[in-house]
N, C-alpha and C positions, 0 to 999 in steps of 0.2 A: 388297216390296209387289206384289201382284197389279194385275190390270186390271178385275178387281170390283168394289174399295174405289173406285175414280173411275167406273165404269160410267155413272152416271146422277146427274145434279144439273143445277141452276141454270147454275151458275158452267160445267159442262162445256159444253153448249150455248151459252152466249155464246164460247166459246175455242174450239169446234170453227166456227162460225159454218155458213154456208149452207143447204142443204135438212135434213142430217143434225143442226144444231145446232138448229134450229128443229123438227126430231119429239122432239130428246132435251127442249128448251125445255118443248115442249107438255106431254111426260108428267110433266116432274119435280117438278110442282104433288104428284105421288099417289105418287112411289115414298117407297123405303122405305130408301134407301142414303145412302153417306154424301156430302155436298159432296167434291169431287173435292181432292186434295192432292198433284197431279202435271199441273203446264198448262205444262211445260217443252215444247219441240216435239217430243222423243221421243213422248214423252206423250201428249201431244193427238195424233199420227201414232197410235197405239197404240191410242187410243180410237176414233178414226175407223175404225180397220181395223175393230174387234170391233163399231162400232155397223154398220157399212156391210154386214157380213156379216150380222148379226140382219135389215135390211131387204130386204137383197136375199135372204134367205133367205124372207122371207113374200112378198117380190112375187112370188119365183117360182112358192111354193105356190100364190098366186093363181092364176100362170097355168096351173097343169095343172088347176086346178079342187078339189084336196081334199088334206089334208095327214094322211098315212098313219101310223100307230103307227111304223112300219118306220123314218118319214122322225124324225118327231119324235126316235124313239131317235140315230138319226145326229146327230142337228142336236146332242145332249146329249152325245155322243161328240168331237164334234168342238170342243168349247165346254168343257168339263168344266166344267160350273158348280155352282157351290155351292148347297145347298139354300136357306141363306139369300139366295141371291139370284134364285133361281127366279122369284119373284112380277114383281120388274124386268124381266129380261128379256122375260117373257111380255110386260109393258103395251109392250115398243118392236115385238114383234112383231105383236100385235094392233092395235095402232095403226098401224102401215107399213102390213097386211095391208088395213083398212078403208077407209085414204085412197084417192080415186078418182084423185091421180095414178098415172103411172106410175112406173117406177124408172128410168128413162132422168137426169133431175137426179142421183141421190142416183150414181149411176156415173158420171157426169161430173165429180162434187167428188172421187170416189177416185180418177178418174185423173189430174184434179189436182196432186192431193198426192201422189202415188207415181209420177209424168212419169217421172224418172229413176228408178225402180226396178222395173222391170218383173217382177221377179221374185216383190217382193210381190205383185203384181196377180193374177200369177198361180197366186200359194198362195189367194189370195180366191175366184179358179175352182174350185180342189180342194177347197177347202171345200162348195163349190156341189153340183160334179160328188158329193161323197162324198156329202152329205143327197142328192140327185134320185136317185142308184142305188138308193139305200137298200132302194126298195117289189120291188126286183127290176129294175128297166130303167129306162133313160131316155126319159120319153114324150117325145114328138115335140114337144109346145109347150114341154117343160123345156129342151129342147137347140135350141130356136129363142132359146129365154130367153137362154139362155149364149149362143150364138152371138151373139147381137145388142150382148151383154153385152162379149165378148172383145173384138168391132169397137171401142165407146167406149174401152177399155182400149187401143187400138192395134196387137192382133195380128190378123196379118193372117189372112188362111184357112188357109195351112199350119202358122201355128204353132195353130190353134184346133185342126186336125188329129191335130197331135201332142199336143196336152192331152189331149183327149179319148182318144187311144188309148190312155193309160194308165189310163183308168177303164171303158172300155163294152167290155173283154174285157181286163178285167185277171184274169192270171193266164196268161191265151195270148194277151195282147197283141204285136203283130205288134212284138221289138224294135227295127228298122227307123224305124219307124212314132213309139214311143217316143222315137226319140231327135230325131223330123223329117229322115232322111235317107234320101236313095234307095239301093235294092240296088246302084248302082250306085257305089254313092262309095269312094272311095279310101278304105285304111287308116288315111291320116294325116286325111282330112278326117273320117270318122266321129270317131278319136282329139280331135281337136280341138272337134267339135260335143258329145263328151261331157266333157271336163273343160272346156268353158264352162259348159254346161247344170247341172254338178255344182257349180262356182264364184260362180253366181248363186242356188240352193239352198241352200247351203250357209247351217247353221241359224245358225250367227255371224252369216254376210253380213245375213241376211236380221231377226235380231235389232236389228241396228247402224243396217237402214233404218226400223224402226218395227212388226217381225212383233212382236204382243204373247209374251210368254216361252206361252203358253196356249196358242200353236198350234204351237210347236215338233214336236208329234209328228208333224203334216203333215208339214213340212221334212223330216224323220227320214225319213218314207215315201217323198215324193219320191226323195230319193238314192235310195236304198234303190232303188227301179224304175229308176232310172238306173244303178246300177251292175249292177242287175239285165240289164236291157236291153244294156250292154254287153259283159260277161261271155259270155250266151249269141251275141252276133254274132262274137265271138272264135272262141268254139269251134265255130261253124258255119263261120268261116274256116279253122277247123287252126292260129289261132294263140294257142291254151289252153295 
């Protein structure tokens, strides 16, 4: 079963509970999906992640001021949603988008529920980072968005640092930088900071805390720049 088939209903907003139970509450008078048939706490974790992503993905919009064909296509890359369920999603982002709160509550219940899992949290950011690059860069109020975003989530400023450098010059992103560690660091401590960083990524690990199976190609990329990032510090060491 996917995480479409429970996406939006009645019954998920009473089980999700909080700010994000009470948008998915509001809309599910109008959608068009099915009553949810997975409220086990994997589950409801799973739903949380993919609604918390759709809101924080329109409050962001908000805050740069206009949401770009570029971003839109990301945000559908990143989501792979089904046609038939297009119309739902639209109403949770349209409705997050219109509310005159902010998105400060609705990231305070994800950090919540994923305290102990930071790694989800942090595939939530790539999610982010991946729709804001999208128009071509990251404007300056998208990356105040996240940054303010990260803080509630618990990372402090160097680990926002190193999120970030894997998306705002990815491709010659500084691998250093990637992994959060100084030019100066030892072999063993670089070694170390990247089979943690690969161990909390890791798309099992992160399936096991509540990553819906739908964003696993994230996961996938992350390694993927991580072992990327490691690899080239290797051979800029001579020890390739």
């Amino acid at each position: 079963m996917t995480i479409w088939r429970t996406l939006i209903g009645g019954a998920a907003g009473l089980a999700l509970g909080g700010p994000i139970g009470a948008l998915i509450g509001a809309v599910a008078g109008h959608a068009s999906g099915r009553e949810p048939d997975d409220e086990s706490p994997d589950g409801t974790r799973s739903i949380t992640f993919t609604i918390g992503v759709i809101v924080l993905g329109a409050k962001m919009a908000k805050a740069d001021g206009h949401v770009s064909l570029a971003e839109v296509t990301a945000f559908r890359e990143v989501f792979r949603i089904p046609e038939g369920e297009l119309q739902n999603v639209s109403r949770v982002f349209d409705r997050a988008k219109r509310e005159a709160s902010g998105f400060e509550p609705y990231a305070r219940q994800l950090a919540r529920l994923f305290r102990d899992d930071p790694g989800v949290l942090e595939e939530l950011l790539d999610a982010l980072f991946h729709i804001a690059k999208a128009d071509g860069g990251l404007h300056p109020a998208e990356d105040d968005f996240l940054y303010t975003l990260a803080a509630i989530f618990g990372f402090d400023e160097a680990a926002y640092r190193r999120i970030r450098a894997g998306h705002v010059a990815e491709g010659d992103a500084d691998p250093y930088a990637v992994l959060g560690v100084p030019r100066t660091a030892s072999d063993e401590e670089i070694k170390a900071r990247y089979r943690r960083l690969v161990r909390e990524h890791h798309p099992d690990t992160l399936v096991a805390q509540g990553l819906p199976a739908e964003f696993v190609g994230l996961a996938n990329a992350k390694v993927a720049a991580l072992n990327d990032a490691y690899d080239r510090i290797r051979q800029h060491r001579g020890r390739a």
